[in-house]
Backbone as a chain_set.jsonl record, in Angstrom:
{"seq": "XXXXXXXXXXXXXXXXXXXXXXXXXXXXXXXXXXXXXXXXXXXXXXXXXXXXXXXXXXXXXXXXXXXXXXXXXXXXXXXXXXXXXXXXXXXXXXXXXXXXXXXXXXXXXXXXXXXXXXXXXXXXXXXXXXXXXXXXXXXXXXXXXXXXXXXXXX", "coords": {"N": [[44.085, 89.774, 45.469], [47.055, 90.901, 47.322], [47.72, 90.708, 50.425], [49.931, 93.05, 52.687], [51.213, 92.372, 55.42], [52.514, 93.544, 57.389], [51.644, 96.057, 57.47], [49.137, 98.365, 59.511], [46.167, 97.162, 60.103], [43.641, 99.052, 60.367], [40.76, 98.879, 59.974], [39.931, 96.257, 60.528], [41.763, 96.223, 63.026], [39.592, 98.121, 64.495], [37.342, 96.461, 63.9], [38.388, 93.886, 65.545], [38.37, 95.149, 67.548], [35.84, 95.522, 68.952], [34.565, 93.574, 68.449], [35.712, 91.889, 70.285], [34.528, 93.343, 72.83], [35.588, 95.646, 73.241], [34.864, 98.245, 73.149], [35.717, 101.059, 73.683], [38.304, 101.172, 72.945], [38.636, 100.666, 70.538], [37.575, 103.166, 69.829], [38.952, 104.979, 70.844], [41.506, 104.141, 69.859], [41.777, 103.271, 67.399], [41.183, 105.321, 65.253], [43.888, 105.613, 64.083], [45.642, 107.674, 64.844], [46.421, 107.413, 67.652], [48.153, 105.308, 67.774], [50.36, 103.749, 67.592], [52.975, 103.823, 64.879], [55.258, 103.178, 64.434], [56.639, 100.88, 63.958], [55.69, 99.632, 62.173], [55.999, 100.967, 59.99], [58.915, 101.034, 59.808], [58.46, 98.573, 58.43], [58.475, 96.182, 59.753], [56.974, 93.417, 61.449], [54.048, 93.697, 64.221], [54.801, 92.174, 66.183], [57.456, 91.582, 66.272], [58.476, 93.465, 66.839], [60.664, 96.348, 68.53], [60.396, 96.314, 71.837], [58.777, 98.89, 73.282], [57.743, 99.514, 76.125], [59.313, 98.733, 79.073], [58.184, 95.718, 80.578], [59.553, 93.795, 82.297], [60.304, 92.852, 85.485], [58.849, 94.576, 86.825], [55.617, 94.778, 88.644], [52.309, 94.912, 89.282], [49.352, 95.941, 90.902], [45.769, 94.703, 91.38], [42.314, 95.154, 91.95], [39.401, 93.16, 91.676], [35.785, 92.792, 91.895], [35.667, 90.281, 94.985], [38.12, 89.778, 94.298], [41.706, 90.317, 94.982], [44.894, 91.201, 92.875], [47.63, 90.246, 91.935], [50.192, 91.134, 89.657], [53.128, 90.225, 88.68], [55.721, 90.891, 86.041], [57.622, 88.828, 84.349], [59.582, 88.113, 82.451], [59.966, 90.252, 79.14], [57.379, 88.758, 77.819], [55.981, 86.917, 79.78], [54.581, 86.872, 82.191], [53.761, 86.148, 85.774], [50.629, 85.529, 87.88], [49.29, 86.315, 90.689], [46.397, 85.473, 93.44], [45.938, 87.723, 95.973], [44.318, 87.818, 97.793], [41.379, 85.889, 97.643], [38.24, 84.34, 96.702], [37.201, 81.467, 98.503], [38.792, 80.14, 99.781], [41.202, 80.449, 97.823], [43.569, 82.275, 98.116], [46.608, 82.573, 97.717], [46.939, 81.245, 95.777], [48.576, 80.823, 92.333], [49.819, 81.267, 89.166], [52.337, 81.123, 86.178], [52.148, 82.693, 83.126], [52.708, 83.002, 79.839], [52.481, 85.098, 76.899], [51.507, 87.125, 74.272], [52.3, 89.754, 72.81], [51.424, 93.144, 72.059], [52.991, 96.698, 71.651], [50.78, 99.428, 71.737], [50.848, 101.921, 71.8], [53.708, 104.435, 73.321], [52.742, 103.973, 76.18], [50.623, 102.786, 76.217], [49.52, 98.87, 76.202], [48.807, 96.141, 74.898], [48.068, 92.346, 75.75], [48.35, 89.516, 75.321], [46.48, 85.668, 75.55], [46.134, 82.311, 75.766], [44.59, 80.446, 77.906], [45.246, 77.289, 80.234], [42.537, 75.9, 80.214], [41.338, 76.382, 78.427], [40.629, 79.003, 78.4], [39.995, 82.096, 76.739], [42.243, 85.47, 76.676], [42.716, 89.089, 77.422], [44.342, 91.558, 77.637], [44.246, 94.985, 78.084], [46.502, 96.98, 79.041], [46.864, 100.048, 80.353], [49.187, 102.312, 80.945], [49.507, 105.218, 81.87], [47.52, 106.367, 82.718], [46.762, 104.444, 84.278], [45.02, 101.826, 84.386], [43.465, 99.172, 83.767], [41.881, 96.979, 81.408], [40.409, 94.112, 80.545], [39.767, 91.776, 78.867], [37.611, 88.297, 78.665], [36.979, 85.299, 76.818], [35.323, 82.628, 78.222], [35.962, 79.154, 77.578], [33.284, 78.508, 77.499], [32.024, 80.073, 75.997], [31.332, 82.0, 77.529], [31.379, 85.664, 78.153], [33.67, 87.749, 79.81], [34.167, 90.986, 80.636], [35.805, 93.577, 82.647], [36.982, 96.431, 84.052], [39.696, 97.623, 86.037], [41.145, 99.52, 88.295], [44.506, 100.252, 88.843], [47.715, 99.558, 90.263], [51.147, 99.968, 90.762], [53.548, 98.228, 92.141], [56.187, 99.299, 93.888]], "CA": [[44.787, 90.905, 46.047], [47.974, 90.567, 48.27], [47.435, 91.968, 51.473], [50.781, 93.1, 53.155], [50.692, 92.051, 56.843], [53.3, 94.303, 58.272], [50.797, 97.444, 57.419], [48.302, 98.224, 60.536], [44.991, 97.065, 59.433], [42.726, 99.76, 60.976], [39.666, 98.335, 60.382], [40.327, 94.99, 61.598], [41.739, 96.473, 64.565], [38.435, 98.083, 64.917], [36.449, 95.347, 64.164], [38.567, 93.233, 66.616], [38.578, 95.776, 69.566], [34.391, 95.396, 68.783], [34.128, 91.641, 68.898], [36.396, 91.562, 72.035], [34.034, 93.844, 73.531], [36.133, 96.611, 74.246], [34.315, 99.048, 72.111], [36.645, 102.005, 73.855], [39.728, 100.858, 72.171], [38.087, 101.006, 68.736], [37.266, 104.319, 69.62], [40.406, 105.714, 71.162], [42.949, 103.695, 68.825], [41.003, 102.992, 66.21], [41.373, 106.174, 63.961], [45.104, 105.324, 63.969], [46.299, 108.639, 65.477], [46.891, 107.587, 69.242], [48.725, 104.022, 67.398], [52.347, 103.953, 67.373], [53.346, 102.741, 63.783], [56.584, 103.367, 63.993], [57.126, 99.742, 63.91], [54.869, 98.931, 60.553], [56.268, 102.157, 59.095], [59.659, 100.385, 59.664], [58.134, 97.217, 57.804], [58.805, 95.294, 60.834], [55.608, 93.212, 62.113], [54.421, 94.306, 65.709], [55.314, 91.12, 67.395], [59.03, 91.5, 66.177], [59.137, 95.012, 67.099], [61.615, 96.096, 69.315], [59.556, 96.569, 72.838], [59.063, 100.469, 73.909], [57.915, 99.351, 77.504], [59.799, 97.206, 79.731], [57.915, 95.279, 81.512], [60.015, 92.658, 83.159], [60.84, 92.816, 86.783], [57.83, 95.284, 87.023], [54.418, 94.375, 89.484], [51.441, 95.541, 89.218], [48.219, 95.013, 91.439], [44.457, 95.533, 91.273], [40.636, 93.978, 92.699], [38.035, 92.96, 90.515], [34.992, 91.717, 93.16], [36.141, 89.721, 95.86], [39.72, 89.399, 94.186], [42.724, 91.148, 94.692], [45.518, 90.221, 92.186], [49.477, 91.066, 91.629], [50.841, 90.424, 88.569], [54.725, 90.636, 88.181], [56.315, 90.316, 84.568], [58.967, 87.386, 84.811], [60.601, 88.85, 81.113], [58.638, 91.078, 78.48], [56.774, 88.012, 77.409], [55.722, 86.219, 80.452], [53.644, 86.879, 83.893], [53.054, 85.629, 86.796], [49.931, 86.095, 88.799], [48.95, 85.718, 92.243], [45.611, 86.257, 94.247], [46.35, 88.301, 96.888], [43.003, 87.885, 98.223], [40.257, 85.274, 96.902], [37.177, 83.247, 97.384], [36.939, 79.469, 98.299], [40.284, 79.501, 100.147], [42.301, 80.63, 97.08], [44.472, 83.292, 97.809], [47.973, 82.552, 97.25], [46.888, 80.578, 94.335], [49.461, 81.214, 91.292], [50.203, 80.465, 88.08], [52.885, 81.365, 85.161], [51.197, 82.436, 81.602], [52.734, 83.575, 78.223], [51.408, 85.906, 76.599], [51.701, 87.874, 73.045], [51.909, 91.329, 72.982], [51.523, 94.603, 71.358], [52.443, 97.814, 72.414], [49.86, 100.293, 70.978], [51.572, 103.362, 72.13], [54.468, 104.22, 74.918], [51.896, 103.955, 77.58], [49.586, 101.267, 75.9], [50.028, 97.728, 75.855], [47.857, 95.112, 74.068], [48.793, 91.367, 76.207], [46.957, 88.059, 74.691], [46.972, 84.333, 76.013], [44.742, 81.671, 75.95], [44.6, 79.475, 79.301], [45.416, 75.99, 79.904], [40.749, 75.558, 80.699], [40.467, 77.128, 76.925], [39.897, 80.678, 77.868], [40.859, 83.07, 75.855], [42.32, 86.431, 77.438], [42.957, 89.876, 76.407], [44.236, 92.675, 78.639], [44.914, 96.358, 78.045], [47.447, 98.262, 80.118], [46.801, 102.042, 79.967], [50.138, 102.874, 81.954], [49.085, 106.481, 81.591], [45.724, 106.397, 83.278], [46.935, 103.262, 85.648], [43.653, 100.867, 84.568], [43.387, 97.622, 83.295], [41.026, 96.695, 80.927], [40.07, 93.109, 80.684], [38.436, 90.739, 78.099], [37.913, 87.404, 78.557], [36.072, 84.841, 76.637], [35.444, 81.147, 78.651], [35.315, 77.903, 76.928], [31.767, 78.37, 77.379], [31.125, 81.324, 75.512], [30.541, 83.389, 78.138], [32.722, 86.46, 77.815], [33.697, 88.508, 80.809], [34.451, 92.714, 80.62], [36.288, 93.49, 83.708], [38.511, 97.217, 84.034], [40.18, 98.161, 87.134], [42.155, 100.929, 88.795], [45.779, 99.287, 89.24], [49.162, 100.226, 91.267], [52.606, 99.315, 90.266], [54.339, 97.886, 93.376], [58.084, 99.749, 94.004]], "C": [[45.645, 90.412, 47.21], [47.778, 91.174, 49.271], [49.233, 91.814, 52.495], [50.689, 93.308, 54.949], [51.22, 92.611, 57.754], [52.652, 95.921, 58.57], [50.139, 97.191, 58.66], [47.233, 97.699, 59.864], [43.765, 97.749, 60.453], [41.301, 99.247, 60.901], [39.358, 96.903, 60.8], [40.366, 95.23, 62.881], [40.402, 96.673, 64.994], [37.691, 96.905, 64.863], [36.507, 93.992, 65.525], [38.132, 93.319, 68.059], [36.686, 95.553, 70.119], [34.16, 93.95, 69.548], [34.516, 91.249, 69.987], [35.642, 92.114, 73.219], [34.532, 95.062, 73.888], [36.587, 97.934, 73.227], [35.465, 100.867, 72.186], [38.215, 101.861, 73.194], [39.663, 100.983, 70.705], [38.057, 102.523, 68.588], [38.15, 105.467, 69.623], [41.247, 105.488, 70.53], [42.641, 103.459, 67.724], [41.461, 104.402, 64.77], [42.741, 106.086, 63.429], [46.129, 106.613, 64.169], [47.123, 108.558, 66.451], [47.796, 106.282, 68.39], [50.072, 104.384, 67.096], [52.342, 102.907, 66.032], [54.554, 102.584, 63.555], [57.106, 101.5, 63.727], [56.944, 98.775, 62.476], [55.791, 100.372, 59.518], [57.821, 101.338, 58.657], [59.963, 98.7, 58.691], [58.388, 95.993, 58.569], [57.23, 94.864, 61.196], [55.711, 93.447, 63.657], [54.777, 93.419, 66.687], [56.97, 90.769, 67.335], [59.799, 92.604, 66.71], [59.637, 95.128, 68.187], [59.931, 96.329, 70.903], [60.0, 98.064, 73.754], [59.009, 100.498, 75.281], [58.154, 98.682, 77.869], [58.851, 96.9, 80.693], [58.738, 94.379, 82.414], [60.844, 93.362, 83.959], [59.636, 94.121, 87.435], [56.566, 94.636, 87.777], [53.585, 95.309, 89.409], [50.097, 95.263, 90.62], [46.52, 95.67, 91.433], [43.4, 94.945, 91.896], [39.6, 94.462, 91.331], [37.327, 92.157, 91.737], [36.113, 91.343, 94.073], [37.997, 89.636, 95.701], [40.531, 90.124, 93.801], [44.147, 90.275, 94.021], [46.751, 90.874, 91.871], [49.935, 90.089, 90.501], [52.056, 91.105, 88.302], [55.086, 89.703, 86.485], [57.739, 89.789, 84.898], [59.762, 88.455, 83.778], [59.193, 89.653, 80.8], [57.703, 89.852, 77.913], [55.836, 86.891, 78.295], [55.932, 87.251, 81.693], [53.314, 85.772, 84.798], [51.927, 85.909, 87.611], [49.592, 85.178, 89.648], [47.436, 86.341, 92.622], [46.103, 86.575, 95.929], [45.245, 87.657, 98.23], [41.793, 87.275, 97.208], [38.93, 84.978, 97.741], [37.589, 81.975, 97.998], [38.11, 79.188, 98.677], [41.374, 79.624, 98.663], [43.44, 81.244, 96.828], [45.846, 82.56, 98.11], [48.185, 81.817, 96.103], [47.949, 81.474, 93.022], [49.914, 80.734, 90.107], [51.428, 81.302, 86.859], [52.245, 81.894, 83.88], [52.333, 83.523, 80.556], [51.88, 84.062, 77.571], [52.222, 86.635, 75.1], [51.379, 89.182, 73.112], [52.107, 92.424, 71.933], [51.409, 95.453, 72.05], [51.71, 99.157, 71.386], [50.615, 101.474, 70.776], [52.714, 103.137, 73.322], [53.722, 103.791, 75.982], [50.646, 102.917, 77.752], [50.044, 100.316, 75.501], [48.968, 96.444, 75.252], [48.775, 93.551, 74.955], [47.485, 90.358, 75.551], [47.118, 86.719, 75.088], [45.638, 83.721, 75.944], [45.133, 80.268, 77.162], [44.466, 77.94, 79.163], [43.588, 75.453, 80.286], [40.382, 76.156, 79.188], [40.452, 78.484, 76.792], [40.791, 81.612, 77.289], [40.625, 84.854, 76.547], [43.047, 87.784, 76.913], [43.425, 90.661, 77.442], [44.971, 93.773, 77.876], [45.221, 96.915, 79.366], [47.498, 99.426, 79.995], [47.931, 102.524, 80.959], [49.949, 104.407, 82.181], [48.362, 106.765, 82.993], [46.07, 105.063, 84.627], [45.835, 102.56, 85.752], [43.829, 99.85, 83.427], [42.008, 97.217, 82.733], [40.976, 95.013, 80.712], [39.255, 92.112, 79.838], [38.619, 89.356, 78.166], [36.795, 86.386, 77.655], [36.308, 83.21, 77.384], [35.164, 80.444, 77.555], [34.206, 77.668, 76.235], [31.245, 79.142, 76.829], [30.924, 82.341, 76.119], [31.696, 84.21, 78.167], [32.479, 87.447, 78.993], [34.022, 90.698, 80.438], [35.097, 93.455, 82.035], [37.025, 95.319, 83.061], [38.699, 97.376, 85.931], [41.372, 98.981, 87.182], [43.568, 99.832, 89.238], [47.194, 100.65, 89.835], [49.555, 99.612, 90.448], [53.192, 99.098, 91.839], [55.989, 97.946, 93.152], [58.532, 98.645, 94.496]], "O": [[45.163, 89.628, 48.026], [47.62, 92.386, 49.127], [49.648, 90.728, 52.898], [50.172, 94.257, 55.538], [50.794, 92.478, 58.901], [52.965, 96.714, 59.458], [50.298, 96.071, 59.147], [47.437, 97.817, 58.656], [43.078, 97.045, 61.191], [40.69, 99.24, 61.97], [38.362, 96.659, 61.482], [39.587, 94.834, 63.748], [39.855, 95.826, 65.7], [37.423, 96.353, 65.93], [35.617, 93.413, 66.149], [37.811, 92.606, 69.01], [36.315, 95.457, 71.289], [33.784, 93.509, 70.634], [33.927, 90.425, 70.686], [35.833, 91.695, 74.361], [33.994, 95.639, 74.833], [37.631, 98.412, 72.782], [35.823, 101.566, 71.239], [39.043, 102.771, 73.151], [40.535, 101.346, 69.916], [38.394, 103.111, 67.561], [38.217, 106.462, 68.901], [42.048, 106.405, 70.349], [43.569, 103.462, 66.916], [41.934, 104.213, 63.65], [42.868, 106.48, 62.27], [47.273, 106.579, 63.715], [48.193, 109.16, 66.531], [48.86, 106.838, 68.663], [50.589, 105.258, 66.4], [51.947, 101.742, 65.983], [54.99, 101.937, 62.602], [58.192, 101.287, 63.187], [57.549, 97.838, 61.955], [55.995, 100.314, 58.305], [58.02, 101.023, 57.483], [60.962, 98.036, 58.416], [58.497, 94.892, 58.03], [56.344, 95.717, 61.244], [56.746, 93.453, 64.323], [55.032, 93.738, 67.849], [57.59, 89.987, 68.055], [60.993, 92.78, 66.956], [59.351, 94.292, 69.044], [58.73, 96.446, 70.664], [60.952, 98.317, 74.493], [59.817, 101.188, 75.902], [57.648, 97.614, 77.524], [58.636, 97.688, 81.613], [58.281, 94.38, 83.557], [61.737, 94.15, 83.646], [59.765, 94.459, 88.612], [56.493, 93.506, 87.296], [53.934, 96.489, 89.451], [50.159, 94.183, 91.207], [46.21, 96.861, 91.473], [43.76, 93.958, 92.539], [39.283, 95.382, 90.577], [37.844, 91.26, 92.404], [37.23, 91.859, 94.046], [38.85, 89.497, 96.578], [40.513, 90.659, 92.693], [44.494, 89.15, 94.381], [46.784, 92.063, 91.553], [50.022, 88.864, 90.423], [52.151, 92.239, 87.833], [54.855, 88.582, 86.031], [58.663, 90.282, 85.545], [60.417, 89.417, 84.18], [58.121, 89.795, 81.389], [56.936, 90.494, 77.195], [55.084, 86.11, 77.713], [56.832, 88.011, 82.049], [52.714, 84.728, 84.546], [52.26, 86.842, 88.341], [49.538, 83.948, 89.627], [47.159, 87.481, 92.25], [46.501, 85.785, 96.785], [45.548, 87.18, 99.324], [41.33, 87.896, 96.252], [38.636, 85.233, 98.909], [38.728, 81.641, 97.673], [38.69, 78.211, 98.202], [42.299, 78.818, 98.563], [44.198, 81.076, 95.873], [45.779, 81.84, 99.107], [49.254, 81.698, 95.504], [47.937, 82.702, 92.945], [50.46, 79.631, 90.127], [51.084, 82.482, 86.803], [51.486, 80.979, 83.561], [52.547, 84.715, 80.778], [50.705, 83.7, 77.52], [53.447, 86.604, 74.983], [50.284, 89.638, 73.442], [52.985, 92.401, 71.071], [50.511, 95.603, 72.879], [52.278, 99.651, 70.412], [50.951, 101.92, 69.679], [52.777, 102.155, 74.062], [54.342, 103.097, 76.788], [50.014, 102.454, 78.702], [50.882, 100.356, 74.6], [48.301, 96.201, 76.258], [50.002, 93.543, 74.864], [46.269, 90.472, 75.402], [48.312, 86.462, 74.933], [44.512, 84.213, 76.011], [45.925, 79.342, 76.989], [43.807, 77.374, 78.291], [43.591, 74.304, 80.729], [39.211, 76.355, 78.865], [40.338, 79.143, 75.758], [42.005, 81.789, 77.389], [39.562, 85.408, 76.826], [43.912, 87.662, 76.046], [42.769, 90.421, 78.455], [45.996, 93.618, 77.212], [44.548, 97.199, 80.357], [48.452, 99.86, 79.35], [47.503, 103.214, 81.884], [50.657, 104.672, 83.153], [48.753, 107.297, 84.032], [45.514, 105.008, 85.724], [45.369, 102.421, 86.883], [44.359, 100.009, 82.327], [41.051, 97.118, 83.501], [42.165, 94.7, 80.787], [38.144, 91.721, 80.197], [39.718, 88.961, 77.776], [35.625, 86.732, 77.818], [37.356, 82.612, 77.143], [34.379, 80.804, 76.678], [33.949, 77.105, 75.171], [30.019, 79.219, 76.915], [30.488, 83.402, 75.672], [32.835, 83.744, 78.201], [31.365, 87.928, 79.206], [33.626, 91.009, 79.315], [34.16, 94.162, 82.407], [37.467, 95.453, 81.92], [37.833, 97.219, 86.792], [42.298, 99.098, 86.379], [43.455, 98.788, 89.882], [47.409, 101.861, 89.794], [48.996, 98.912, 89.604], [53.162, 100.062, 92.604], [56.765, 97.172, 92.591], [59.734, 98.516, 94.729]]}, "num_chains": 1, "name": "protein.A"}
């Protein structure tokens, strides 16, 4: 059986948003109601699709524990982040990262990268709601779950 790759694959997604941990995304996007298809409907795959939210030249910022963090979008494909505020003497620490994206809906964004230490990183943008969901898995297996309340910096 051929499977056509430009379709959504709803239960994948679910199964993905599961394994990533971030069982609310299965639940909320999952039935394929809240999912913007206009892009698969078009037969376009979603990483070709045109991009509904701009991010670039946009900042964001949020705290998880000890660390407060601003992330400005260079283009729609690439971030920069900064700690504002760290541990261990790190804050102004910064780095560049690429990233793959999907936007779910106008107001949802799906971002993906995997770090030059291995880890592999997932974030949802709920522009809506203004929170940041967070999955990460380390090197090591161990997989983080992180959301936070976020600004946009005018």
């Amino acid at each position: 059986m051929r499977h056509d790759i430009t379709r959504p694959r709803l239960p994948i997604f679910r199964a993905t948003c599961l394994a990533l941990g971030i069982g609310f995304l299965a639940a909320t996007f999952g039935s394929g109601v809240l999912l913007d298809r206009s892009a698969w409907a078009a037969g376009k795959s979603a990483s070709k699709a045109a991009y509904k939210v701009k991010l670039a030249g946009r900042t964001f910022r949020y705290a998880v524990g000890p660390y407060r963090i601003q992330v400005r979008f260079e283009t729609e494909t690439r971030l920069r982040w900064t700690y504002l505020a760290a541990p261990n003497n790190q804050a102004g620490k910064s780095a560049p990262q690429t990233f793959d994206r999907a936007d779910l809906r106008p107001d949802v964004l799906m971002l993906a990268w995997t770090e030059a230490n291995g880890t592999q990183v997932t974030d949802i943008y709920d522009l809506r709601a203004m929170r940041l969901y967070v999955s990460a898995l380390r090197s090591g297996k161990q997989r983080i779950f992180l959301q936070a309340k976020m600004t946009e910096v005018k």
